[in-house]
C-alpha positions as CSV (number, residue, x, y, z in Angstrom):
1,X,110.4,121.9,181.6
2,X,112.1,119.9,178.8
3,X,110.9,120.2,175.4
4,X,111.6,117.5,172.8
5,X,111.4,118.3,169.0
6,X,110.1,115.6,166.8
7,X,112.2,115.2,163.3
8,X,110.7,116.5,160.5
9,X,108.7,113.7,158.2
10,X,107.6,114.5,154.6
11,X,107.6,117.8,152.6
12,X,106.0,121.2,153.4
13,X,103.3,122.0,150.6
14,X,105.5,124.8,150.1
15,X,108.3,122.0,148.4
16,X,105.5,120.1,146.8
17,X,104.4,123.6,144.7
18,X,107.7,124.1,144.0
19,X,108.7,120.6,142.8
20,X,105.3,120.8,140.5
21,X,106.1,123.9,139.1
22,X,109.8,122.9,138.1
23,X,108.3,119.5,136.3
24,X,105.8,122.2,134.6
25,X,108.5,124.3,132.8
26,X,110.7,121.6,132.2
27,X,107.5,119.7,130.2
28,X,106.8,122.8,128.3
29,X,110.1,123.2,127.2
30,X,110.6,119.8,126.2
31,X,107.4,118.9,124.4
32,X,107.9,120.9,121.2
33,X,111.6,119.8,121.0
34,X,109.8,116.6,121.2
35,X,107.1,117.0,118.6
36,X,109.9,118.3,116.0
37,X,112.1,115.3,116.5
38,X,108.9,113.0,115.8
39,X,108.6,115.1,112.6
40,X,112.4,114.9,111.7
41,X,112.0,111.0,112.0
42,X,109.2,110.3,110.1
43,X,110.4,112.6,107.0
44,X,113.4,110.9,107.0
45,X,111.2,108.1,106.3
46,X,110.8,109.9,103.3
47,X,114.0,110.3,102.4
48,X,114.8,106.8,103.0
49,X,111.9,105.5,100.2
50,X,114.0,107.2,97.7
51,X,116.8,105.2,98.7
52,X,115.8,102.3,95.8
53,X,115.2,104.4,93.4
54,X,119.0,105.9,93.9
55,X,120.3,102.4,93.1
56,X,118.3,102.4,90.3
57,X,119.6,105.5,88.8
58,X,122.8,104.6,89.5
59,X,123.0,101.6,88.3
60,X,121.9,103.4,85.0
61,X,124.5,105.9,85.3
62,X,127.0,103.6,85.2
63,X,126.0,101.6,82.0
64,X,124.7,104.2,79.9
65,X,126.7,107.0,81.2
66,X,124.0,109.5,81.4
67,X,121.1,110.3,84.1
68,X,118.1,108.8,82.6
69,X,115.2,110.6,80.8
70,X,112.2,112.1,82.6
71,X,109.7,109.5,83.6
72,X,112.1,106.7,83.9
73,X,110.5,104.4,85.9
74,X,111.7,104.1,89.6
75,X,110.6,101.6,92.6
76,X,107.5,102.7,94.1
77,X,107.5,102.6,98.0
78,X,104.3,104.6,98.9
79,X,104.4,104.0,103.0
80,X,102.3,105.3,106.1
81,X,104.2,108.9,104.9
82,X,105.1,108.6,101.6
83,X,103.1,108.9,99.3
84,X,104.9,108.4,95.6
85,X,108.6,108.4,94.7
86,X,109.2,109.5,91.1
87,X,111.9,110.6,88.6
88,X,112.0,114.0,86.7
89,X,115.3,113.5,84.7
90,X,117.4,115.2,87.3
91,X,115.8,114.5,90.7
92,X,114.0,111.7,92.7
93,X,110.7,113.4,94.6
94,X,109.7,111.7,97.6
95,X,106.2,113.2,98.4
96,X,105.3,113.4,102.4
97,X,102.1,112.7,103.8
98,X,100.2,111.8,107.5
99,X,103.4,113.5,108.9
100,X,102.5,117.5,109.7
101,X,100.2,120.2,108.2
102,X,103.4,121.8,107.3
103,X,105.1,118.9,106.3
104,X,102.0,116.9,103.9
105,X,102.2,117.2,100.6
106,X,105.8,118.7,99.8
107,X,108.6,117.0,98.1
108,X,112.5,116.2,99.2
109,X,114.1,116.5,96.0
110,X,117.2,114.1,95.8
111,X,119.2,115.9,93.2
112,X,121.5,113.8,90.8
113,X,124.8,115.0,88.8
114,X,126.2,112.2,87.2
115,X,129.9,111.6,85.8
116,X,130.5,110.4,82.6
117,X,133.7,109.2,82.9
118,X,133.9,107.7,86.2
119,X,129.7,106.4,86.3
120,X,129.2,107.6,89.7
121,X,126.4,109.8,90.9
122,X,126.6,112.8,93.6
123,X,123.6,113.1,95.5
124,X,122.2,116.6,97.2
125,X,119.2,116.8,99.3
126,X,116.6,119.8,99.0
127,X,113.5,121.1,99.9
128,X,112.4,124.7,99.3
129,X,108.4,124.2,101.0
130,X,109.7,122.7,104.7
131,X,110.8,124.4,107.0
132,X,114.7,123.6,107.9
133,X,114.0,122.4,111.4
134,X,112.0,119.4,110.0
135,X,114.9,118.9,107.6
136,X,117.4,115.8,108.9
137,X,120.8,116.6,109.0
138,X,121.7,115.3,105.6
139,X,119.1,117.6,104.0
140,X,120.4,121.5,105.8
Protein backbone atom coordinates (compact mmCIF):
# COMPACT_ATOMS: atom_id res chain seq x y z
CA UNK A 1 0.00 0.00 0.00
CA UNK A 2 1.02 3.50 -1.31
CA UNK A 3 1.06 6.28 0.97
CA UNK A 4 0.82 9.93 -0.22
CA UNK A 5 2.00 12.94 1.92
CA UNK A 6 0.02 16.04 1.71
CA UNK A 7 2.43 19.40 1.60
CA UNK A 8 2.52 21.16 4.52
CA UNK A 9 -0.02 24.44 4.63
CA UNK A 10 0.46 27.18 7.34
CA UNK A 11 2.72 27.34 10.45
CA UNK A 12 2.99 25.05 13.48
CA UNK A 13 1.92 27.02 16.76
CA UNK A 14 5.33 26.14 17.63
CA UNK A 15 6.50 29.13 14.69
CA UNK A 16 3.62 31.36 15.63
CA UNK A 17 5.11 31.48 19.59
CA UNK A 18 8.29 31.98 18.33
CA UNK A 19 7.53 34.76 15.77
CA UNK A 20 5.43 36.59 18.79
CA UNK A 21 8.09 36.30 21.07
CA UNK A 22 10.78 37.87 18.63
CA UNK A 23 8.16 40.94 17.81
CA UNK A 24 7.99 41.14 21.91
CA UNK A 25 11.78 41.83 22.53
CA UNK A 26 12.27 43.71 19.60
CA UNK A 27 9.19 46.25 20.94
CA UNK A 28 10.69 46.35 24.28
CA UNK A 29 13.79 47.30 23.04
CA UNK A 30 12.70 49.83 20.77
CA UNK A 31 10.02 51.70 22.80
CA UNK A 32 12.31 53.57 25.15
CA UNK A 33 14.79 54.39 22.30
CA UNK A 34 11.56 55.73 21.06
CA UNK A 35 10.22 57.72 23.97
CA UNK A 36 13.84 59.47 24.33
CA UNK A 37 13.84 60.55 20.66
CA UNK A 38 10.27 62.10 21.22
CA UNK A 39 11.83 63.92 24.15
CA UNK A 40 15.09 64.99 22.16
CA UNK A 41 12.66 66.54 19.52
CA UNK A 42 10.46 68.37 21.45
CA UNK A 43 13.39 70.11 23.66
CA UNK A 44 14.95 71.02 20.63
CA UNK A 45 11.79 72.89 20.27
CA UNK A 46 13.22 74.70 23.02
CA UNK A 47 16.27 75.39 21.76
CA UNK A 48 14.89 76.58 18.65
CA UNK A 49 12.54 79.55 20.49
CA UNK A 50 15.70 81.06 21.54
CA UNK A 51 16.66 81.23 18.03
CA UNK A 52 15.04 85.03 17.77
CA UNK A 53 16.30 86.19 20.54
CA UNK A 54 20.00 85.15 19.21
CA UNK A 55 19.38 87.55 16.34
CA UNK A 56 18.48 89.98 18.62
CA UNK A 57 21.58 89.89 20.58
CA UNK A 58 23.51 89.87 17.83
CA UNK A 59 22.37 92.32 16.10
CA UNK A 60 23.21 94.30 19.32
CA UNK A 61 26.58 93.03 19.43
CA UNK A 62 27.45 94.31 16.40
CA UNK A 63 26.28 97.97 16.90
CA UNK A 64 27.16 98.55 20.36
CA UNK A 65 29.99 96.16 20.58
CA UNK A 66 29.05 94.70 23.81
CA UNK A 67 26.50 91.83 25.05
CA UNK A 68 23.57 93.73 26.31
CA UNK A 69 22.70 94.33 30.02
CA UNK A 70 20.56 91.89 32.09
CA UNK A 71 16.90 92.18 31.33
CA UNK A 72 17.34 93.31 27.87
CA UNK A 73 14.26 92.61 26.36
CA UNK A 74 14.17 89.49 23.92
CA UNK A 75 11.29 87.98 21.64
CA UNK A 76 8.95 86.05 23.61
CA UNK A 77 7.95 82.66 21.97
CA UNK A 78 6.14 80.74 24.83
CA UNK A 79 4.92 77.42 22.71
CA UNK A 80 3.18 73.96 23.64
CA UNK A 81 6.98 73.48 25.50
CA UNK A 82 8.32 76.58 26.12
CA UNK A 83 7.45 78.30 28.45
CA UNK A 84 9.53 81.85 28.52
CA UNK A 85 12.70 82.85 26.69
CA UNK A 86 14.72 85.54 28.58
CA UNK A 87 18.12 87.37 28.78
CA UNK A 88 20.42 87.39 31.84
CA UNK A 89 23.29 89.52 30.40
CA UNK A 90 25.31 86.57 29.33
CA UNK A 91 22.83 83.79 28.39
CA UNK A 92 19.38 83.28 26.65
CA UNK A 93 17.13 80.66 29.07
CA UNK A 94 14.68 78.78 27.24
CA UNK A 95 12.46 77.24 29.97
CA UNK A 96 10.83 73.56 29.06
CA UNK A 97 7.53 72.49 29.85
CA UNK A 98 4.58 69.62 28.78
CA UNK A 99 7.81 67.68 27.59
CA UNK A 100 8.92 65.06 30.60
CA UNK A 101 8.87 65.04 34.45
CA UNK A 102 12.60 65.17 34.04
CA UNK A 103 12.66 67.48 31.45
CA UNK A 104 9.64 70.45 32.82
CA UNK A 105 10.79 73.19 34.28
CA UNK A 106 14.69 73.41 33.50
CA UNK A 107 16.50 75.77 31.38
CA UNK A 108 18.89 75.36 28.06
CA UNK A 109 21.19 78.09 28.68
CA UNK A 110 22.52 79.54 25.25
CA UNK A 111 25.71 81.14 26.35
CA UNK A 112 27.02 84.27 24.58
CA UNK A 113 30.81 85.63 24.28
CA UNK A 114 30.84 88.40 22.11
CA UNK A 115 33.89 90.04 20.12
CA UNK A 116 34.51 93.46 20.22
CA UNK A 117 36.38 93.93 17.42
CA UNK A 118 34.92 91.78 14.85
CA UNK A 119 30.82 92.13 16.40
CA UNK A 120 30.28 88.53 16.14
CA UNK A 121 28.84 86.26 18.80
CA UNK A 122 29.97 82.51 19.74
CA UNK A 123 27.18 80.61 20.90
CA UNK A 124 27.50 77.37 23.50
CA UNK A 125 24.72 75.31 24.56
CA UNK A 126 24.20 74.04 28.30
CA UNK A 127 22.21 72.54 30.67
CA UNK A 128 23.34 71.26 34.07
CA UNK A 129 19.39 69.85 35.36
CA UNK A 130 18.76 67.37 32.08
CA UNK A 131 20.00 64.53 31.68
CA UNK A 132 22.57 64.28 28.48
CA UNK A 133 20.42 61.82 26.64
CA UNK A 134 17.61 64.34 26.25
CA UNK A 135 20.26 66.79 25.22
CA UNK A 136 20.31 67.24 21.05
CA UNK A 137 23.44 66.90 19.50
CA UNK A 138 24.36 70.54 19.44
CA UNK A 139 23.87 70.75 23.23
CA UNK A 140 26.55 67.42 24.48
Amino acid sequence: MKQTYRAQKGFTLIELMIVVAIIGILAAIALPAYQDYTVRAKLSEVITAASSARTAIAEYVSTESALPPNGYSVEAQASTFVTSVTWNGTSILSTARNINAAVNGNTIALRASGDATTGQVSWVCESAAIPARYLPSSCR
